[in-house]
Steps between C-alpha positions, in 0.01 A plus 500: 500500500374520139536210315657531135171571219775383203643185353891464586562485165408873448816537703703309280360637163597817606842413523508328201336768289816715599784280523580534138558857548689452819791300335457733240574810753779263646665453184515889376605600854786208444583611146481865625739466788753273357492769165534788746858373611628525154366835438813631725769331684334145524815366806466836694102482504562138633758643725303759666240235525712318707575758734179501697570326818272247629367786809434676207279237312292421825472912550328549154268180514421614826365854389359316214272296707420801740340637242288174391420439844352927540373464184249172611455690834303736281402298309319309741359719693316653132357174474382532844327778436357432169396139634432523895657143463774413716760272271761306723865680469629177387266457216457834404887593470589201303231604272638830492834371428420249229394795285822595465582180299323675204633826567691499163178394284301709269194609635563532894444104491592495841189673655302260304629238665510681862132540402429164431653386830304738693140476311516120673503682826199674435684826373314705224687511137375874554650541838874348395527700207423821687753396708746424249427876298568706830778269551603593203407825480728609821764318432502737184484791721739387732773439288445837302573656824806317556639560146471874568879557579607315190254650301626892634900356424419388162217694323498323165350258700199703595274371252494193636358677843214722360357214277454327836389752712257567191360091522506586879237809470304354255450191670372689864305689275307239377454352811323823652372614173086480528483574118709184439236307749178645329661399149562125629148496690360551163711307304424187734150582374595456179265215249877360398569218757872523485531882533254466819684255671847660425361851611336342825825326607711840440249680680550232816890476471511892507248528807661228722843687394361840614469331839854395541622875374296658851749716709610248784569237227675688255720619727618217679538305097677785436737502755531086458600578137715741573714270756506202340589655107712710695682132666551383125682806393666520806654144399657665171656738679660197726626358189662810391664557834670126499576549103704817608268728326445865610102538525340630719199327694218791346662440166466138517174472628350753207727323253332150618206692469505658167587156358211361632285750354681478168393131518150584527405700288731261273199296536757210421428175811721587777654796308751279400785699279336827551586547889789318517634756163357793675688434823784410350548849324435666796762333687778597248355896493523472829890413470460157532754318269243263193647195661377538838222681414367208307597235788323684737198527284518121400528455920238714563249329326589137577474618896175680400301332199609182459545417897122596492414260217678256679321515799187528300560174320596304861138675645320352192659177565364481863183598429483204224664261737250592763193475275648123391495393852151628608372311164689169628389544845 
């Protein structure tokens, strides 16, 4: 086993750095959701709210954490390949999970400290971060796909669909464009030390990420993406059916979708106001009536989101408990 190469109190600066703009986060979503039930009916919001059963509560968390738990399988196994080291399940998921804690900061904080976790291990800053852009870069895909059948029911939407299939071909171009890798080779030759280094480590991140992207691999991320995106919208569209609302499971899965997209390219953390507005509309086009559109949104993301920051902050909590004790011992 490799032995950790930082201090432990890398671990906790990173948490640290970004805990002011966690509570931050917290507090908007707060303000945001309690401001949302006065927008409308604020006792039939909390009504509908109430009308999710408890089978229906363990459904939704249950998708939710189908799709964490495909999501690390991938993840994982891109490490794997990127590495050739072998990480204990145990370890390696609860540092998986424990970036979700930070999944509501500015700047994808949570990578950086999925990174730091995993750089101990012997794990390349290189090799995480390519991880973490194909990650990212399917899951783009992935949910694009699924917000096709919302996207064909409401095109005034539409825009929202090209701009990311747009980021989507520009970003596989650049990672099998040879005139992009000649201009960084050169630039890494460059006299200015900053513009070398910065072009070198681009060059890296988009060769290791070519490697993930080959046929077999793509595929099966791909199809991972698909399921496990496809779980979380799948979990709206339980909501809606216990809330009485007439959606169909397509519909809610591209509605799910579109919001998520909508959040994105928001480029607001978590795409906090943006998806859950975005969804919310689409409900009530969709005939749903404003007040149970909006409790299903508000459910959606607490079963989604904020049950993933939750687990993220217990993970981080483990790992800092467990670092304690081998410092004691």
């Amino acid at each position: 086993m490799i032995k950790a190469a930082c201090p432990d109190s890398t671990r906790q600066h990173s948490f640290s750095r970004y805990r002011n703009a966690l509570l931050l986060s917290i507090f908007c979503a707060a303000a945001l959701y309690v401001s949302s039930l006065f927008m409308d009916d604020a006792e039939s919001i909390l009504q509908a709210m109430g009308e999710l059963s408890v089978t229906g509560w363990g459904a939704i968390l249950a998708l939710s954490l189908a799709n964490y738990l495909l999501r690390y399988w991938r993840w994982q196994r891109y490490i794997q390949v990127l590495s050739g080291i072998q990480l204990s399940h145990r370890f390696h998921l609860t540092c998986y999970l424990a970036g979700f804690a930070l999944t509501t900061t500015p700047g994808k904080a949570g990578e950086a400290t999925r990174s730091i976790y995993l750089h101990q291990r012997g794990i390349g800053w290189n090799q995480s971060l390519s991880a973490f852009f194909v990650e990212r870069l399917l899951d783009l895909f992935a949910i694009l796909l699924l917000s096709l059948a919302a996207l064909k029911a409401f095109p005034d939407y539409n825009w929202i669909g090209y701009i990311t299939a747009s980021l989507v071909a520009l970003v596989l171009w650049a990672l099998h464009s040879r005139l992009l890798r000649k201009i960084l080779q050169r630039l890494s030759q460059a006299s200015r030390p900053k513009l070398s280094s910065a072009s070198s480590r681009l060059s890296a991140l988009l060769q290791s990420s070519g490697t993930l992207l080959k046929p077999r691999l793509l595929s099966g991320g791909m199809l991972l993406g698909l399921i496990s995106w496809g779980g979380e919208g799948a979990a709206l569209y339980l909501i809606l059916q216990e809330l009485g609302a007439p959606v169909s499971l397509n519909l809610a899965i591209g509605i799910y979708g579109v919001g998520i997209l909508a959040g994105a390219l928001s480029f607001i953390p978590g795409g906090l106001g943006s998806t859950e507005a975005v969804m919310a509309l689409m409900l009530v086009a969709s005939g749903v009536d404003s007040a149970t559109a909006i409790a299903a949104t508000l459910l959606c993301r607490i079963a989604t989101l904020w049950f993933a920051v939750l687990i993220g902050l217990v993970a981080m909590a483990v790992i800092t408990t467990r670092t304690a004790q081998k410092a004691i011992n």
